[in-house]
N, C-alpha and C positions, 0 to 999 in steps of 0.2 A: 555849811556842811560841804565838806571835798567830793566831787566825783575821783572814783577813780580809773582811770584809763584804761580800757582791756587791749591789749594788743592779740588779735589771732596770729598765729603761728601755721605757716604754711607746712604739712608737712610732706615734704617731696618724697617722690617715689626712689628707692634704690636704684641704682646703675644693674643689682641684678635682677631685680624686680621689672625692672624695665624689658629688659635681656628675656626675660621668663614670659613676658607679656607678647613682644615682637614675636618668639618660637611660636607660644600658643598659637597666634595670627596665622601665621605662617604654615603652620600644620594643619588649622580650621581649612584654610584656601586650598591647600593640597590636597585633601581628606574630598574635600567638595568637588576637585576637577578632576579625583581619581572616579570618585565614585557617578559624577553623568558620564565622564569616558567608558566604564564600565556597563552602564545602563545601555548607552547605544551601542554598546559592540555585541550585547548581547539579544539586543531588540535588531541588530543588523543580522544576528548568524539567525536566530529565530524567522525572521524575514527568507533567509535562502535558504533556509531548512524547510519551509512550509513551499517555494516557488521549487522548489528539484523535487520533494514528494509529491506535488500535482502535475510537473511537468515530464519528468524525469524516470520515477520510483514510485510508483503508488503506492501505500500501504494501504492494504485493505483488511475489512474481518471479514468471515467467512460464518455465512448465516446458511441453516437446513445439511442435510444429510446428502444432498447429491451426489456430493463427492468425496463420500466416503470408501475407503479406509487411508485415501490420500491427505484431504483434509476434512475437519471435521466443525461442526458447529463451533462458532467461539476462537476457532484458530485467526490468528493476524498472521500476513503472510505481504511480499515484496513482491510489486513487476515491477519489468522494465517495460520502456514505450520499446515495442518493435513492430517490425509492418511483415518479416518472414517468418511463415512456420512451418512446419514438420508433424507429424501423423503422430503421438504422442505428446508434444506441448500443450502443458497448460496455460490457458490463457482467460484473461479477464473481459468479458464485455458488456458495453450497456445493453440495458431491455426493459422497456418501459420504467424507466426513473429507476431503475436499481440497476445492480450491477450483476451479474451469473459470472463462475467460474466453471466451466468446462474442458472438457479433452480434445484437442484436435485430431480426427481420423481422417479429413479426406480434403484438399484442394479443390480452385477451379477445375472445371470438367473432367474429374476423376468419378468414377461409377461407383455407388458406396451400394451392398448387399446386405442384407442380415438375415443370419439364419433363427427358424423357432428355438433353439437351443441357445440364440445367444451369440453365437459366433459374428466375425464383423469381417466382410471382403470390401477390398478397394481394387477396382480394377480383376476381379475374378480371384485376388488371391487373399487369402484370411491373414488379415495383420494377431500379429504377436501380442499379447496386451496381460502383461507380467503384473499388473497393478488392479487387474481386473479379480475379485471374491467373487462377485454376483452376475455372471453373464445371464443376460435374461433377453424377450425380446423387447420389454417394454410398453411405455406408450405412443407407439407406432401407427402412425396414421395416413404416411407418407406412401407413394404408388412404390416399391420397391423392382427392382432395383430403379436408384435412383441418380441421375446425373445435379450432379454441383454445378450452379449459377455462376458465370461467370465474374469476377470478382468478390468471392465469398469465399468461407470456408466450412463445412461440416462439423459440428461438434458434439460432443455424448460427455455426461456427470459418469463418474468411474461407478457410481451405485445404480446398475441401470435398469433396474426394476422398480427405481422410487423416478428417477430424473427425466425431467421435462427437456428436451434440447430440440436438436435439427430433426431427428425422427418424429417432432409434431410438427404440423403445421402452425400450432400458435406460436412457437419461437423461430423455428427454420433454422436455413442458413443464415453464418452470420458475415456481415461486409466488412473493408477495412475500416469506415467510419465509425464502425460499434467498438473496437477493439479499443481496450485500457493498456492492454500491455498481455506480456507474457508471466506467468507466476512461478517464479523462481526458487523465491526463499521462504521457508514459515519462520516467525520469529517467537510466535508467541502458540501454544507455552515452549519454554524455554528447555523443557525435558525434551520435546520433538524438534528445537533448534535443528536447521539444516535443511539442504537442498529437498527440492520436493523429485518425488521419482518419476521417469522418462519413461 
């Protein structure tokens, strides 16, 4: 009985078949060095986006009523880092592991008053305070009139029949070391977008 011989037949690949395989390749490798270029450039701006809002821009939210009708519970709002302020600036500072937003009224060694009504003198003269609903005296426990620490600054919550500030003695005045910045912008909600008032 014959065997009979099988010959396999190779069967090669097309020249465009080939052509189609090298593209594929070629776009797999592209597709892969587009996509970790991708990854890090956004894992880079992520990076200096987190180092300039802690260095830079803080963003913060804004927790309790003190300072309302300026900002309110829930509001997210922008400082800058700065070290000068002004009788009217809002500014952010630490106090005991949290953070207070407050108003600045009075400088080193400037003489801060407050009247039963509510009224606020610096220096004998009653500052202007446009942003003020609730003038009250407060929770005031402080020897009135009273002189600012040197290297510190005086501050009051615009709602100042609910807010705890420099007119206690648990908070005081506060120094340049406490200070986060100045509060500039609210961002959130986005219906109050815009500067905060002076």
């Amino acid at each position: 009985m014959a065997k009979n011989n099988v010959e396999k037949v190779l069967d090669f690949p097309s020249s465009t078949q080939v052509e189609n395989e090298l593209n594929r390749i070629r776009y797999n490798r592209r597709y892969g060095s587009t996509l970790r270029s991708t990854v890090y450039a956004l894992i880079t701006v992520a990076a200096v986006a987190i180092l300039i809002s802690m260095l830079l821009l803080p963003v913060l939210q804004i927790y309790g009523s003190s300072m309302t009708p300026t900002v309110t519970d829930g509001d997210i709002v922008v400082a800058v880092k700065n070290s000068k302020f002004k009788t009217g600036d809002v500014v952010a500072f630490y106090y005991n592991n949290k953070i207070l937003v407050k108003r600045v009224i009075a400088q080193a060694g400037d003489w801060v008053d407050i009247s039963e009504d509510g009224k606020v003198f610096v220096n004998n003269d009653v500052i202007e305070e446009p942003y003020i609903t609730d003038p009250a005296y407060g929770e005031t426990n402080i020897k009135l009139p009273y002189q600012v620490p040197e290297g510190k600054i005086f501050v009051m919550g615009d709602h100042r029949s609910v807010s705890i500030d420099s007119r206690n003695t648990s908070v005081g005045c506060v120094s340049s070391e406490q200070i986060v910045g100045k509060v500039l912008l609210r961002i959130w909600p986005f219906s109050a977008f815009g500067k905060l008032s002076q």
